[in-house]
mmCIF file of the N, C-alpha and C atoms, coordinates in Angstrom:
data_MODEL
# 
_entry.id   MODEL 
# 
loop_
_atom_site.group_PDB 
_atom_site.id 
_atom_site.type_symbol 
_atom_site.label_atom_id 
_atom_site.label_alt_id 
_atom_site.label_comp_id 
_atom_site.label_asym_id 
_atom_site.label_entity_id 
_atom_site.label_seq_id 
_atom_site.pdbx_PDB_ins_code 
_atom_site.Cartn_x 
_atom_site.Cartn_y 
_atom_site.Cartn_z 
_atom_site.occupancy 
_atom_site.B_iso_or_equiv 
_atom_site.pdbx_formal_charge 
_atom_site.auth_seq_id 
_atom_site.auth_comp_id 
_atom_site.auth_asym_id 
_atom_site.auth_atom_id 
_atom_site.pdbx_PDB_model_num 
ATOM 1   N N  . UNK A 1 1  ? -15.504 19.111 2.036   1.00 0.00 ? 1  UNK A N  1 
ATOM 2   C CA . UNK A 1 1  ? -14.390 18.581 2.790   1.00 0.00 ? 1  UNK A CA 1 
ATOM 3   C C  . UNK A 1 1  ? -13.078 19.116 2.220   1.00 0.00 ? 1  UNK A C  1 
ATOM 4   N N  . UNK A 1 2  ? -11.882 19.528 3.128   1.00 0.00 ? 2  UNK A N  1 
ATOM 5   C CA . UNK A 1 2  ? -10.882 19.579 2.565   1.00 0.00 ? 2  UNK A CA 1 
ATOM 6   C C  . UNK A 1 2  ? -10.200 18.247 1.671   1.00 0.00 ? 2  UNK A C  1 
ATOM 7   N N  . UNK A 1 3  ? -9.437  18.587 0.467   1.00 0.00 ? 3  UNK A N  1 
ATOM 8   C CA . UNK A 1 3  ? -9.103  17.760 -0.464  1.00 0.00 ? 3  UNK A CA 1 
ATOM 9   C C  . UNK A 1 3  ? -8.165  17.688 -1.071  1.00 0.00 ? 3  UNK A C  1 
ATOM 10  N N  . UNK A 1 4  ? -7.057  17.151 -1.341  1.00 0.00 ? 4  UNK A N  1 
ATOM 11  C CA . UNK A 1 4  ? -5.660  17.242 -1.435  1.00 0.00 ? 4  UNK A CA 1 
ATOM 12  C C  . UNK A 1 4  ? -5.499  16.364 -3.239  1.00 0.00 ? 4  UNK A C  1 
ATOM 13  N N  . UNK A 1 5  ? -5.685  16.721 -4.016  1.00 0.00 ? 5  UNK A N  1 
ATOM 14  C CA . UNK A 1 5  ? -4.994  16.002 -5.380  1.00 0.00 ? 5  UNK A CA 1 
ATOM 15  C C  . UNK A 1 5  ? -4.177  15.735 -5.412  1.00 0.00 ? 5  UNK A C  1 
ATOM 16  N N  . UNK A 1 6  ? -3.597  14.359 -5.752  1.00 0.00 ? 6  UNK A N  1 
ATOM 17  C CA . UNK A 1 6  ? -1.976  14.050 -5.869  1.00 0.00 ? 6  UNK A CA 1 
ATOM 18  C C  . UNK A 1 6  ? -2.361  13.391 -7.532  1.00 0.00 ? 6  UNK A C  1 
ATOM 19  N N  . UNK A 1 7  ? -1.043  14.346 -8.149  1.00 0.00 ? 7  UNK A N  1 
ATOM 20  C CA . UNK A 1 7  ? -0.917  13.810 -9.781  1.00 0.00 ? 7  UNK A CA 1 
ATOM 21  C C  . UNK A 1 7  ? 0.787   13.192 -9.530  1.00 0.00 ? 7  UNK A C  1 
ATOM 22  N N  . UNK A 1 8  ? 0.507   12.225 -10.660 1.00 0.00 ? 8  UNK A N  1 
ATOM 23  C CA . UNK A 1 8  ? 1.388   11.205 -11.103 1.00 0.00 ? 8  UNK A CA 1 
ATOM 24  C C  . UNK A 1 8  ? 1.517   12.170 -12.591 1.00 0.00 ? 8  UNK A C  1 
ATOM 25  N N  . UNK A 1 9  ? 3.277   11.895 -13.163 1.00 0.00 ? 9  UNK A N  1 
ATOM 26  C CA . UNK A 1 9  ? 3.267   12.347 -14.358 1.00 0.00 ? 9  UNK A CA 1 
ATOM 27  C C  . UNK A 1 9  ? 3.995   11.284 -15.288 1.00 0.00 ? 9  UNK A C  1 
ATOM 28  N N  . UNK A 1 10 ? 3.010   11.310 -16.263 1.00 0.00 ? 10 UNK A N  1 
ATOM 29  C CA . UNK A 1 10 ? 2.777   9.932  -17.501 1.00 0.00 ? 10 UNK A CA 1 
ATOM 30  C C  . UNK A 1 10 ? 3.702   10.231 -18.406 1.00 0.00 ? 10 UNK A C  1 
ATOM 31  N N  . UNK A 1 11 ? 3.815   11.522 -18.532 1.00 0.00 ? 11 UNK A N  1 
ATOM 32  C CA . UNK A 1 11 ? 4.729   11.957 -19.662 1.00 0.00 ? 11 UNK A CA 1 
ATOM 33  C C  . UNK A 1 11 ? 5.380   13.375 -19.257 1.00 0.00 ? 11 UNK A C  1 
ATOM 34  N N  . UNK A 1 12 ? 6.317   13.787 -20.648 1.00 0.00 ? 12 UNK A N  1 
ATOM 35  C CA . UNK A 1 12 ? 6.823   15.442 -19.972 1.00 0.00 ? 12 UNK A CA 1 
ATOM 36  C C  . UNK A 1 12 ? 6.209   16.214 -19.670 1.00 0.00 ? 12 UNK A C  1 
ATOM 37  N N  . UNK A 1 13 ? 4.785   16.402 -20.489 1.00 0.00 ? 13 UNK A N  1 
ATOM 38  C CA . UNK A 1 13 ? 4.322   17.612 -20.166 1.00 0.00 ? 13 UNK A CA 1 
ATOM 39  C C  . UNK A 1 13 ? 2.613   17.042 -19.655 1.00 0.00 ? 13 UNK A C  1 
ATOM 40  N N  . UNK A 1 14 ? 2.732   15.559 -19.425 1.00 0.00 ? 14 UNK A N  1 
ATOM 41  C CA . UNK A 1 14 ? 1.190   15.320 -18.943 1.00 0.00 ? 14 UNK A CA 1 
ATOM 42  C C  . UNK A 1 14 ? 1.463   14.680 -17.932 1.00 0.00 ? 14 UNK A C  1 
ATOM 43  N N  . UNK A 1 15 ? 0.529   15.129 -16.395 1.00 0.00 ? 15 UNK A N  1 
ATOM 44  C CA . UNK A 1 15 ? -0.214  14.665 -15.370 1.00 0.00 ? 15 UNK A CA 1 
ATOM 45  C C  . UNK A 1 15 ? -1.567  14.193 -15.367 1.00 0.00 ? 15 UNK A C  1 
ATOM 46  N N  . UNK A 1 16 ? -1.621  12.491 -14.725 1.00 0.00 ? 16 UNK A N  1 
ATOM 47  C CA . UNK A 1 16 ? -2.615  12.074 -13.943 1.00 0.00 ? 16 UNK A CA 1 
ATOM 48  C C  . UNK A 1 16 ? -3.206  12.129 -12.508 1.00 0.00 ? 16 UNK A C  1 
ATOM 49  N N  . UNK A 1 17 ? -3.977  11.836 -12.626 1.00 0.00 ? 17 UNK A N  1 
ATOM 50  C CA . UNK A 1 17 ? -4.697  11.923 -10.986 1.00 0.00 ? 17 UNK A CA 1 
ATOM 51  C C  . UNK A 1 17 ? -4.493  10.810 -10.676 1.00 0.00 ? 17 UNK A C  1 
ATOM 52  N N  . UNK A 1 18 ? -3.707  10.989 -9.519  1.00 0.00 ? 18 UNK A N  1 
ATOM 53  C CA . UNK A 1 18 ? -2.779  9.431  -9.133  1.00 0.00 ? 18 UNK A CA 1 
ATOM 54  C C  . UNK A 1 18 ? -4.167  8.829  -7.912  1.00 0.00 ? 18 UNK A C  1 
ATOM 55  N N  . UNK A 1 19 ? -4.204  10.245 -6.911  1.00 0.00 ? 19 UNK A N  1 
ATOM 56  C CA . UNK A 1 19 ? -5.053  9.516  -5.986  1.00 0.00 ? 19 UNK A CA 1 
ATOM 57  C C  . UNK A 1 19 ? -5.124  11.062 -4.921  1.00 0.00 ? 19 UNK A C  1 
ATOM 58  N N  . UNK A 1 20 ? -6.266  11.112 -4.505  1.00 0.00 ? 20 UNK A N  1 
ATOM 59  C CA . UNK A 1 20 ? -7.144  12.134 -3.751  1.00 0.00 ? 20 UNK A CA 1 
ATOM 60  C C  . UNK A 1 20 ? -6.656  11.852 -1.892  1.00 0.00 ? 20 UNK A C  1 
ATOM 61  N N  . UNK A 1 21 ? -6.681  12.679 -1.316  1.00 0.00 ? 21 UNK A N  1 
ATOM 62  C CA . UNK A 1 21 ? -6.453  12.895 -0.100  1.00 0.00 ? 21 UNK A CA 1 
ATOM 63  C C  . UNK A 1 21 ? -7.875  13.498 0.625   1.00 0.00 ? 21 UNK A C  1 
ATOM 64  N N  . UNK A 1 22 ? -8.827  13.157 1.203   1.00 0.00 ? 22 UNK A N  1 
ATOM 65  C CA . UNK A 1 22 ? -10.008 14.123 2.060   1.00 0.00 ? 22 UNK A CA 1 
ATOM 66  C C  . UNK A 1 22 ? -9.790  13.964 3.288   1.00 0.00 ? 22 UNK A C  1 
ATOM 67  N N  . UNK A 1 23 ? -10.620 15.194 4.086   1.00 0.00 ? 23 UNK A N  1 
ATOM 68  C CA . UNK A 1 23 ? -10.300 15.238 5.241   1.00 0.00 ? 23 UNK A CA 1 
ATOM 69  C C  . UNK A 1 23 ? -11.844 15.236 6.054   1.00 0.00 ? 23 UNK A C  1 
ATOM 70  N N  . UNK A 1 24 ? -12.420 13.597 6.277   1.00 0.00 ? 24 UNK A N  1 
ATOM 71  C CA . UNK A 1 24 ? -13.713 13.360 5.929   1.00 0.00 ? 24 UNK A CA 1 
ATOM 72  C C  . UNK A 1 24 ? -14.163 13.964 7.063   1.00 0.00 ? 24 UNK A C  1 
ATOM 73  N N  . UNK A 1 25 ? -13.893 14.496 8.356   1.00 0.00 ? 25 UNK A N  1 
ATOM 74  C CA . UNK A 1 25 ? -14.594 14.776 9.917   1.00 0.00 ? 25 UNK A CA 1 
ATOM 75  C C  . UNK A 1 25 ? -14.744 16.154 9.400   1.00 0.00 ? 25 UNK A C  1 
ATOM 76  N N  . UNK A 1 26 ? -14.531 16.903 7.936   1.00 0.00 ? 26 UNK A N  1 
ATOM 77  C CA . UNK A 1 26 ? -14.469 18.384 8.359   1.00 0.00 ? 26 UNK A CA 1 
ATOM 78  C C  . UNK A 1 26 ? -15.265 18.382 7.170   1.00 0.00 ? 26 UNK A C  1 
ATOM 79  N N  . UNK A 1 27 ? -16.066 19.508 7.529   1.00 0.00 ? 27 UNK A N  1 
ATOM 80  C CA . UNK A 1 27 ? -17.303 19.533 6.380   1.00 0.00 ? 27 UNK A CA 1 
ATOM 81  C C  . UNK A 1 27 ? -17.775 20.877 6.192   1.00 0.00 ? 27 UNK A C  1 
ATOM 82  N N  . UNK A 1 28 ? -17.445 21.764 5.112   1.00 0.00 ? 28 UNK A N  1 
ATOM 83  C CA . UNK A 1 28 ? -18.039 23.271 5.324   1.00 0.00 ? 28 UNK A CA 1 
ATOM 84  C C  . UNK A 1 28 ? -18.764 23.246 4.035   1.00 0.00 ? 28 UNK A C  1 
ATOM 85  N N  . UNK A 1 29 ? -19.644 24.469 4.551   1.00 0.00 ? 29 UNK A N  1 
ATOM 86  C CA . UNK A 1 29 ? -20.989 25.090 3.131   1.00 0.00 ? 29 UNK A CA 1 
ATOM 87  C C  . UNK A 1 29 ? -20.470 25.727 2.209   1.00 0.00 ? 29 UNK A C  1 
ATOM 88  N N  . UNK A 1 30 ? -19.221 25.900 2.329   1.00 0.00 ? 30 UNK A N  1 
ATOM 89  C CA . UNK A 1 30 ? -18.702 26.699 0.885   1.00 0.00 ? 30 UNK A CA 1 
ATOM 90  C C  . UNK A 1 30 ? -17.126 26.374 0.899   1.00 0.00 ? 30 UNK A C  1 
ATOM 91  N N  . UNK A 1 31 ? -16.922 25.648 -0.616  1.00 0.00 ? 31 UNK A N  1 
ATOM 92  C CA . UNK A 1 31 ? -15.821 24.981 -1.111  1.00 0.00 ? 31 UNK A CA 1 
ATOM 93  C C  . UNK A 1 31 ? -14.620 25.638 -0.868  1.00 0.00 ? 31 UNK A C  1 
ATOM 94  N N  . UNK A 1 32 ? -14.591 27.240 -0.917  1.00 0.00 ? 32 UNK A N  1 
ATOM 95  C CA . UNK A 1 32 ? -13.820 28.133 -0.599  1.00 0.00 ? 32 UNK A CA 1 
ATOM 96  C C  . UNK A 1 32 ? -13.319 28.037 0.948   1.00 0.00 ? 32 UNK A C  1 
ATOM 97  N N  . UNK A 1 33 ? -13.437 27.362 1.305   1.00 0.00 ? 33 UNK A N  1 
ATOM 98  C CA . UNK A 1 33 ? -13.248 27.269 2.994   1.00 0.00 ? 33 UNK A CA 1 
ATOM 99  C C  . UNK A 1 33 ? -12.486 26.141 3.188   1.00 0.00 ? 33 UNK A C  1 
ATOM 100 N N  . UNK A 1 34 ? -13.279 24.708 2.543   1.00 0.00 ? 34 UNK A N  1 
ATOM 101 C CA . UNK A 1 34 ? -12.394 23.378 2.505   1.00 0.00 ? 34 UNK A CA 1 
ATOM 102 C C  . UNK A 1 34 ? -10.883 23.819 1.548   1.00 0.00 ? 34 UNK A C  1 
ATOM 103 N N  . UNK A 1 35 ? -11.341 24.641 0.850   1.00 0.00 ? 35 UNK A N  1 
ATOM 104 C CA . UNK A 1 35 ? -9.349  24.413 -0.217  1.00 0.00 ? 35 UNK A CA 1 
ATOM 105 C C  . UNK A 1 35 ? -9.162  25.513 0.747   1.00 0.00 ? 35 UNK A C  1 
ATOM 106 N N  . UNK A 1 36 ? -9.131  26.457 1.306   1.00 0.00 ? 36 UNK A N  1 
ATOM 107 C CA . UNK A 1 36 ? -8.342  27.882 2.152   1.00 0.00 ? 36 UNK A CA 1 
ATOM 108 C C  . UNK A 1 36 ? -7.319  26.550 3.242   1.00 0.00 ? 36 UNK A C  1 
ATOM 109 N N  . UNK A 1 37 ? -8.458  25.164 4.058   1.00 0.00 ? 37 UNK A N  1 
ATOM 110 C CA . UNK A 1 37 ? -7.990  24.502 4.878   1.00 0.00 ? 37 UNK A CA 1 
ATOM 111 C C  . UNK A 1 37 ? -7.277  24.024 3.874   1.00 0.00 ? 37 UNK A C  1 
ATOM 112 N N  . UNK A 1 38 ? -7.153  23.245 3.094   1.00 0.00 ? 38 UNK A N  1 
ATOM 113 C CA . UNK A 1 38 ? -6.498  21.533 2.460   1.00 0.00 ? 38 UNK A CA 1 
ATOM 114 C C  . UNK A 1 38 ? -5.132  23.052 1.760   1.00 0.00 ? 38 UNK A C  1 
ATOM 115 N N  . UNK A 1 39 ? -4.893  23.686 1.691   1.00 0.00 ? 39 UNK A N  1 
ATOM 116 C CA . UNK A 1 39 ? -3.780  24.595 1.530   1.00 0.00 ? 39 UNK A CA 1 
ATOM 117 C C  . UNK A 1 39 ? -3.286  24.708 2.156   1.00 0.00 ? 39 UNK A C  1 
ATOM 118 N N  . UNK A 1 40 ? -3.860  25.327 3.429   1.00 0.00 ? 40 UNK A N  1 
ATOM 119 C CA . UNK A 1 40 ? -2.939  25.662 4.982   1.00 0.00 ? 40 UNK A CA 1 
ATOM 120 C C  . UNK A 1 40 ? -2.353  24.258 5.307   1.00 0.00 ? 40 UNK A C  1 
ATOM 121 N N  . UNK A 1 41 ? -3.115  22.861 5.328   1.00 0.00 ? 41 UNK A N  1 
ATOM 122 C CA . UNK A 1 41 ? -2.274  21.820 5.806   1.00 0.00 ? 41 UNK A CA 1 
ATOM 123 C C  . UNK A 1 41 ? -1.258  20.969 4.948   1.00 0.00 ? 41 UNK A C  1 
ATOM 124 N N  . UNK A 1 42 ? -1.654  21.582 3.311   1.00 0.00 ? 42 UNK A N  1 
ATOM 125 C CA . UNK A 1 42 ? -0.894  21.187 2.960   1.00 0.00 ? 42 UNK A CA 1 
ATOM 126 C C  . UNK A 1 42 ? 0.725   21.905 2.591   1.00 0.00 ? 42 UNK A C  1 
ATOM 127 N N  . UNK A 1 43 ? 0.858   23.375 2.705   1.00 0.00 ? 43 UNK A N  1 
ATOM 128 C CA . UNK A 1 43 ? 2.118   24.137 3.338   1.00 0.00 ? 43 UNK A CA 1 
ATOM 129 C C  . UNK A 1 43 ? 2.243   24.082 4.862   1.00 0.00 ? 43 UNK A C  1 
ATOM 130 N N  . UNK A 1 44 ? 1.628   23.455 5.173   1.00 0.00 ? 44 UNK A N  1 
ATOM 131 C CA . UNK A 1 44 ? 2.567   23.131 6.987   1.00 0.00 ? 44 UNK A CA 1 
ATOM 132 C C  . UNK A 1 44 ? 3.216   21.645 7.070   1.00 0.00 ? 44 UNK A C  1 
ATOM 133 N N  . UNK A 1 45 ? 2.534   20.799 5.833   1.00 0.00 ? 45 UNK A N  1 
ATOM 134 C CA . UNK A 1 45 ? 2.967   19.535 5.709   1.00 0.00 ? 45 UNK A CA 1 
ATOM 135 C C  . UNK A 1 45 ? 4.183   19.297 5.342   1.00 0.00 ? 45 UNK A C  1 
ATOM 136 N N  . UNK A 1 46 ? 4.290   20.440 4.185   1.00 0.00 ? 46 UNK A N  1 
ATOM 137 C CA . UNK A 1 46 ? 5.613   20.822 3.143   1.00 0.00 ? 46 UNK A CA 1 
ATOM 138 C C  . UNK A 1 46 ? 6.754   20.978 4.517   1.00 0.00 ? 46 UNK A C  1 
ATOM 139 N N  . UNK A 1 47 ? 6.152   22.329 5.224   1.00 0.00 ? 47 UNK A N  1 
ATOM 140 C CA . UNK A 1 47 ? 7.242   23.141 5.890   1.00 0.00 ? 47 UNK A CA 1 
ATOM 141 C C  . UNK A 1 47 ? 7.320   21.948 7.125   1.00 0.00 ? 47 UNK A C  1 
ATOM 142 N N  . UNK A 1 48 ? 6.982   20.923 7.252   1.00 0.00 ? 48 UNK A N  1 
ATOM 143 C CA . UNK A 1 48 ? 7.440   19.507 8.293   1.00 0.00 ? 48 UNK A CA 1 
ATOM 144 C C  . UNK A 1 48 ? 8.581   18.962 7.526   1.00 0.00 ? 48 UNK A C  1 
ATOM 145 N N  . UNK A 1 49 ? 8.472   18.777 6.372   1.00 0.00 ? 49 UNK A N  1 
ATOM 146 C CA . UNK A 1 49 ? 9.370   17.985 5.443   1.00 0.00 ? 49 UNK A CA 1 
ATOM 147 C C  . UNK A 1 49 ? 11.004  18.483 5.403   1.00 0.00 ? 49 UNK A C  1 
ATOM 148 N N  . UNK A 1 50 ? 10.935  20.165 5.061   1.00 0.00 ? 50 UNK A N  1 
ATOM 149 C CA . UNK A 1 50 ? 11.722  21.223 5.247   1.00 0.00 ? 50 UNK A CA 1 
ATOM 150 C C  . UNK A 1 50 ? 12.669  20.906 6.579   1.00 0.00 ? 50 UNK A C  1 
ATOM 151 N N  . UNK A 1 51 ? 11.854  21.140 7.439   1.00 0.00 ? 51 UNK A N  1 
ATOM 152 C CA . UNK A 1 51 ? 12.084  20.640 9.013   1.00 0.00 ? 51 UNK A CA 1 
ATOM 153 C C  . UNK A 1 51 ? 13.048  19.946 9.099   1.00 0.00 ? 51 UNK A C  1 
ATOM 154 N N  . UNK A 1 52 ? 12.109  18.474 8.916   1.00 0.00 ? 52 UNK A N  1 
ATOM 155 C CA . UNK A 1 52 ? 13.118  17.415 9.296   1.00 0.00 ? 52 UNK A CA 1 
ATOM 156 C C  . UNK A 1 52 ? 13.870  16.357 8.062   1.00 0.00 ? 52 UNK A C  1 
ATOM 157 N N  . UNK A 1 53 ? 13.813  16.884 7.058   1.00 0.00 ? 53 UNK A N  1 
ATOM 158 C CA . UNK A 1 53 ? 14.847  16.325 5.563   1.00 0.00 ? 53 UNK A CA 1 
ATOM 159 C C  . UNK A 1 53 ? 14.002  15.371 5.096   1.00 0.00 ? 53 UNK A C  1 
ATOM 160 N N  . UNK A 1 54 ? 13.112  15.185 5.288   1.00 0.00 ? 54 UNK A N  1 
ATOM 161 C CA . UNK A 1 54 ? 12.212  13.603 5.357   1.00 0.00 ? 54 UNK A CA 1 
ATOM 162 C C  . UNK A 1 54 ? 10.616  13.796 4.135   1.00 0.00 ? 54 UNK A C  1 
ATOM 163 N N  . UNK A 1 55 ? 10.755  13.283 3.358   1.00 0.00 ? 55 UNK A N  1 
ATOM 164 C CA . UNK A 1 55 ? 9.514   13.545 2.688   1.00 0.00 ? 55 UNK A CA 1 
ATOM 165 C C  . UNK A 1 55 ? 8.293   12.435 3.217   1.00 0.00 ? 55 UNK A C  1 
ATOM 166 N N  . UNK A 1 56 ? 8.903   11.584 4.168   1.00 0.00 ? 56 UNK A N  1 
ATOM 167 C CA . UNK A 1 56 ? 7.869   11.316 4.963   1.00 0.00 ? 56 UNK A CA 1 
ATOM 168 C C  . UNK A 1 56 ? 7.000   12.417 5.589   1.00 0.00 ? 56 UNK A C  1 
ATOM 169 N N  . UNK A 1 57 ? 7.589   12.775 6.023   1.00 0.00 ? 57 UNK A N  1 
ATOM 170 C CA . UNK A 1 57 ? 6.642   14.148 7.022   1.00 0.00 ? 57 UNK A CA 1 
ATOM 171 C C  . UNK A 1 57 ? 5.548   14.610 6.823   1.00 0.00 ? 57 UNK A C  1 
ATOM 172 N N  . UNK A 1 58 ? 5.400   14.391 5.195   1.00 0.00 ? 58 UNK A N  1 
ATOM 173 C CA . UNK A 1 58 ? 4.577   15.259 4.565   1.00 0.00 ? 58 UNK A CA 1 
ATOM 174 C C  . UNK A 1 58 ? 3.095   14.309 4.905   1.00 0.00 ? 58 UNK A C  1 
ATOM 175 N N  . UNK A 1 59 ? 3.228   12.792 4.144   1.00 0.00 ? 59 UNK A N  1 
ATOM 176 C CA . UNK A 1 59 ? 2.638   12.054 4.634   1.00 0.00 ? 59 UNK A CA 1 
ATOM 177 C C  . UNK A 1 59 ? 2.194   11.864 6.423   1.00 0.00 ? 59 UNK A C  1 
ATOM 178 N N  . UNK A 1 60 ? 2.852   11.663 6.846   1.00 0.00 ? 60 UNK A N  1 
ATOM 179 C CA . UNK A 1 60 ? 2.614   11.821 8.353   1.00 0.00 ? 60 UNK A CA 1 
ATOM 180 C C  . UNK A 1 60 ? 1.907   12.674 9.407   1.00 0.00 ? 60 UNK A C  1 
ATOM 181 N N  . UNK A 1 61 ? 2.086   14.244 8.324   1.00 0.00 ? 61 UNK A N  1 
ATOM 182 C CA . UNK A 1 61 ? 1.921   14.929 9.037   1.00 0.00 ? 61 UNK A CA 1 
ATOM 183 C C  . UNK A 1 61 ? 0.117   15.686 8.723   1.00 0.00 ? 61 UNK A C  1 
ATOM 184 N N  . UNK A 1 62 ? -0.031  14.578 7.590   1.00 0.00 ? 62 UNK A N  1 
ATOM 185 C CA . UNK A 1 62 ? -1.383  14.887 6.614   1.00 0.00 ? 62 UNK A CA 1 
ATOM 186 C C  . UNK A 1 62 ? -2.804  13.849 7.782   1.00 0.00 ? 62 UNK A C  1 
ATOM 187 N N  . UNK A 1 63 ? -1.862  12.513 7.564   1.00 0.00 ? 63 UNK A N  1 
ATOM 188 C CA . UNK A 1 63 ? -2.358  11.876 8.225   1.00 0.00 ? 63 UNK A CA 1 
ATOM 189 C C  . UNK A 1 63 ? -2.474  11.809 9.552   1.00 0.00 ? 63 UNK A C  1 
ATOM 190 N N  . UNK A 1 64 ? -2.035  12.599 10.266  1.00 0.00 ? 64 UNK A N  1 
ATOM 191 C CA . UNK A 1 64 ? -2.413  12.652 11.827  1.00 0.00 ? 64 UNK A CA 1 
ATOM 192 C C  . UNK A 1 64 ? -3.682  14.143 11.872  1.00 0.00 ? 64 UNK A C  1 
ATOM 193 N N  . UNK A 1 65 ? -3.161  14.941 10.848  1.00 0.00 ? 65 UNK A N  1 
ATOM 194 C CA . UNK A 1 65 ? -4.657  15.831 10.792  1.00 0.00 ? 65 UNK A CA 1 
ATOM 195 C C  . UNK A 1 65 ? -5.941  15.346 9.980   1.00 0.00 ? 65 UNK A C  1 
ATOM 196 N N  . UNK A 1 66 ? -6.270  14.397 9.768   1.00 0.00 ? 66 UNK A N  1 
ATOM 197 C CA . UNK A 1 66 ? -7.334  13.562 9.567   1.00 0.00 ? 66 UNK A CA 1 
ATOM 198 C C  . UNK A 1 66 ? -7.564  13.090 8.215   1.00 0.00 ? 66 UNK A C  1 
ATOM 199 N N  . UNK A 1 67 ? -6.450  13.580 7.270   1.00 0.00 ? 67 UNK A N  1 
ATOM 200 C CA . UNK A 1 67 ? -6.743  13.331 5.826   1.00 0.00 ? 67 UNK A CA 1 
ATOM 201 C C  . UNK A 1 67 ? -6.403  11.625 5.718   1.00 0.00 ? 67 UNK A C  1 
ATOM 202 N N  . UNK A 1 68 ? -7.198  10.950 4.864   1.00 0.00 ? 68 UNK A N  1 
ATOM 203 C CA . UNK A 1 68 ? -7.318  9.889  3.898   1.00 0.00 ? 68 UNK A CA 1 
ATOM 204 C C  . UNK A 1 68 ? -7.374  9.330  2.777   1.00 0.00 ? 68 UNK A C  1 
ATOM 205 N N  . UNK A 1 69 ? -6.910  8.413  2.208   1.00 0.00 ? 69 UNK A N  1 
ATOM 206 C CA . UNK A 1 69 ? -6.270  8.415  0.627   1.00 0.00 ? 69 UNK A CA 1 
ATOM 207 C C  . UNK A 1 69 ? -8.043  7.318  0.250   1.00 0.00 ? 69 UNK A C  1 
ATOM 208 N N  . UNK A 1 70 ? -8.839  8.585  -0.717  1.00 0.00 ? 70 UNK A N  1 
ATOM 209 C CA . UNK A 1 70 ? -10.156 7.892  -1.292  1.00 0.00 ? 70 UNK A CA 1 
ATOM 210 C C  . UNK A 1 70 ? -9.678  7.021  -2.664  1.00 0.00 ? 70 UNK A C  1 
ATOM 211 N N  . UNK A 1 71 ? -10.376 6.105  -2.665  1.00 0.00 ? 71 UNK A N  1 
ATOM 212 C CA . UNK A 1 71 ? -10.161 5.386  -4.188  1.00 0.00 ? 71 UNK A CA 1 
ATOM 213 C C  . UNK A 1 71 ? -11.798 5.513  -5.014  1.00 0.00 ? 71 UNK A C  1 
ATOM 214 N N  . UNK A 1 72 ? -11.655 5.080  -6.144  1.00 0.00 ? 72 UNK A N  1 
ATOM 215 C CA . UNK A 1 72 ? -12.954 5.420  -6.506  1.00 0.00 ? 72 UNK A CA 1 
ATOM 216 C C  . UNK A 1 72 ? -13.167 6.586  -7.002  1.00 0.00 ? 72 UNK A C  1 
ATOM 217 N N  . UNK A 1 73 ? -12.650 7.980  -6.470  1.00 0.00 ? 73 UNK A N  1 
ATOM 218 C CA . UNK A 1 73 ? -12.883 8.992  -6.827  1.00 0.00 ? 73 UNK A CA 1 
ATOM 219 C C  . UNK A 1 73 ? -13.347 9.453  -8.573  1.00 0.00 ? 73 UNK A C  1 
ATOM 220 N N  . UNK A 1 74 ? -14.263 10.968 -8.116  1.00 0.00 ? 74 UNK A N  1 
ATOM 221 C CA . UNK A 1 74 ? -14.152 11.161 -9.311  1.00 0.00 ? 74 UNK A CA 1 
ATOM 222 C C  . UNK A 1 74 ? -14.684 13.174 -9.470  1.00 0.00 ? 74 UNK A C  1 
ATOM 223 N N  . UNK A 1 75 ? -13.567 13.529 -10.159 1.00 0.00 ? 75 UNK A N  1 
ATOM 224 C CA . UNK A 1 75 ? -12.666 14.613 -10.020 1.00 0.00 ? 75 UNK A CA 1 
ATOM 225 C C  . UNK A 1 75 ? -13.758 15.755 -11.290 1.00 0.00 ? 75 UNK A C  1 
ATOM 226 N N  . UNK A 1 76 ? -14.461 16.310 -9.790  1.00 0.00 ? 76 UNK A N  1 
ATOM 227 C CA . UNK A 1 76 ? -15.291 17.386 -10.723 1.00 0.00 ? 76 UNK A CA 1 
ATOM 228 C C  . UNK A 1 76 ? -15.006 18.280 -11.035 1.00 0.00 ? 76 UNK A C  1 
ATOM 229 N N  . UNK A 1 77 ? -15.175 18.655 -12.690 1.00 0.00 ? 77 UNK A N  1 
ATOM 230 C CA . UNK A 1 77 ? -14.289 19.994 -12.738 1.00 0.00 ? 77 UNK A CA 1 
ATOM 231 C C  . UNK A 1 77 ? -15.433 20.643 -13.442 1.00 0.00 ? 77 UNK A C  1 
ATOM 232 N N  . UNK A 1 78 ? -14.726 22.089 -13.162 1.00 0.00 ? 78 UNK A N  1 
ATOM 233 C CA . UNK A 1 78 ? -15.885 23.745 -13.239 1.00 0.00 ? 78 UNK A CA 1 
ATOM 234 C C  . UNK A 1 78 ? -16.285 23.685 -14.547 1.00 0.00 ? 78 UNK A C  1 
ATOM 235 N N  . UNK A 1 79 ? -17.846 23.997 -14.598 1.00 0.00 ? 79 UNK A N  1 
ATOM 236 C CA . UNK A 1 79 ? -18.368 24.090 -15.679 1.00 0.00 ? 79 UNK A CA 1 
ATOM 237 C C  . UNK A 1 79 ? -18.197 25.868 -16.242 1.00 0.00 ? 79 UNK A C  1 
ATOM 238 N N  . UNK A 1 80 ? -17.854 26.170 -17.650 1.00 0.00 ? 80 UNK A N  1 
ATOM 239 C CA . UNK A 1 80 ? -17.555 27.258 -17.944 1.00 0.00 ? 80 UNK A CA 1 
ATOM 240 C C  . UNK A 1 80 ? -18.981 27.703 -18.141 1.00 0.00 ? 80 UNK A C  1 
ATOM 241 N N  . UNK A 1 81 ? -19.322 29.172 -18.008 1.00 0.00 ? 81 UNK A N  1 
ATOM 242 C CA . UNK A 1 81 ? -20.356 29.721 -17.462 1.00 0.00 ? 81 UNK A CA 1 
ATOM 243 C C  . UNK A 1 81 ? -20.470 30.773 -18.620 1.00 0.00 ? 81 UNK A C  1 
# 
């Protein structure tokens, strides 16, 4: 699924994972496809904001293309090979 990370920052130079964005109706076989999407909507979300002065937009404009704020999550990261 496309997937949107939103970090919160705790300190100067440290970020948390505040809370995850998915975009649960869209579902592809290779991860490379969901982030190519959750990129594209998330620079068209930006360039809404740009638009209209509003950092609402960004929100708004996430949520009418199907993304949702998951709780619970838990944030897999790449095993070195």
């Amino acid at each position: 699924m496309p997937s949107i990370a939103c970090l919160e920052q705790i300190a100067s130079n440290k970020w948390n994972y505040h809370f995850v964005l998915v975009k649960p109706n869209v579902q592809y076989q290779e991860e490379d496809k969901a982030d190519s999407e959750a990129n594209r909507d998330l620079a068209t979300a930006f360039h809404q904001m740009e638009q209209s002065g509003s950092e609402y937009a960004v929100a708004k404009y996430l949520r009418s293309q199907g993304y949702v704020s998951v709780t619970g999550f838990n944030i897999v990261k790449e095993s070195k090979r």
